[in-house]
C-alpha positions as CSV (number, residue, x, y, z in Angstrom):
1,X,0.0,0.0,0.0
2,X,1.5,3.4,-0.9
3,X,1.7,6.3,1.4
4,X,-0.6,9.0,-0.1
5,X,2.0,11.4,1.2
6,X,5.0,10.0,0.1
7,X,5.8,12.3,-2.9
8,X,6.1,15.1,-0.5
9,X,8.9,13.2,1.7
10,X,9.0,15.5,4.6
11,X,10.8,14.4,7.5
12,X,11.0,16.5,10.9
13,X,13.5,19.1,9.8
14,X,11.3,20.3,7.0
15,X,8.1,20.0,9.3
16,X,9.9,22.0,11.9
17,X,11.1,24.7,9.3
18,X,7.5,25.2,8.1
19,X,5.8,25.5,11.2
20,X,8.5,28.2,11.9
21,X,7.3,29.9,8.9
22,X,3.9,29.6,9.7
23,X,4.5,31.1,13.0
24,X,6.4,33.7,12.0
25,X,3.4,34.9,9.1
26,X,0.8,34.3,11.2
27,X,1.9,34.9,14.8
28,X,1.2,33.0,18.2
29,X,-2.1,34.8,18.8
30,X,-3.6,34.2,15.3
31,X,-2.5,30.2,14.6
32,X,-5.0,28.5,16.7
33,X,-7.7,30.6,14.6
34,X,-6.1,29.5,11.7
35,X,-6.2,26.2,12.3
36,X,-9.5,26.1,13.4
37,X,-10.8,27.4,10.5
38,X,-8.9,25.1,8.6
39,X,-10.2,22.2,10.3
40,X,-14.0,23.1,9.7
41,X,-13.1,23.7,6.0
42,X,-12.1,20.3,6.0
43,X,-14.7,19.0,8.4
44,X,-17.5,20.6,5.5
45,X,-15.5,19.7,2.5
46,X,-16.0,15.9,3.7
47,X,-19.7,16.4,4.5
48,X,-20.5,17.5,1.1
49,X,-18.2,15.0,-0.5
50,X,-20.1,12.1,2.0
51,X,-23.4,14.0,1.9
52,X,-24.1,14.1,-1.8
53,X,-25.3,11.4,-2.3
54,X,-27.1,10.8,0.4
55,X,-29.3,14.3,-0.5
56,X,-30.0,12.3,-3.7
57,X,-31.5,9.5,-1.7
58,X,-33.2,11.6,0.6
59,X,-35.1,13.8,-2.3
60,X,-36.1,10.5,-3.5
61,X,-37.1,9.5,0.0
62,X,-39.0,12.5,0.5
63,X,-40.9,12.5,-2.7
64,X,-43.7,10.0,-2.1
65,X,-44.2,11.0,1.5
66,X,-44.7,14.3,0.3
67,X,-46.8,13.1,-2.5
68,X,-49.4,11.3,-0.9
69,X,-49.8,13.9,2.0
């Protein structure tokens, strides 16, 4: 099984660089915001990916309930 990210090959130095970065961009006060946000970006990109589908089911669902009443 292949490592998804293995084309990026970052080991700790490189991590530890771009957190410093990061830091230094975004400051100590405004990271956790950041990643917060960033995490609920993520958290309703995978809802919509997951939940697409099951809208289509529910619409189809819905229709003869809200037919016959």
């Amino acid at each position: 099984m292949v490592n998804q990210m293995a084309f990026l090959d970052l080991g700790a130095p490189e991590l530890i660089i771009i957190l410093a970065i990061v830091l230094l961009l975004f400051g100590g006060k405004k990271l956790p915001e950041l990643s917060r946000s960033l995490g609920s970006s993520m958290r309703e990109i995978r809802k919509g990916l997951n939940g697409s589908g099951d809208e289509k089911s529910q619409k189809e669902t819905e229709k003869p309930r809200s037919e016959s009443a």
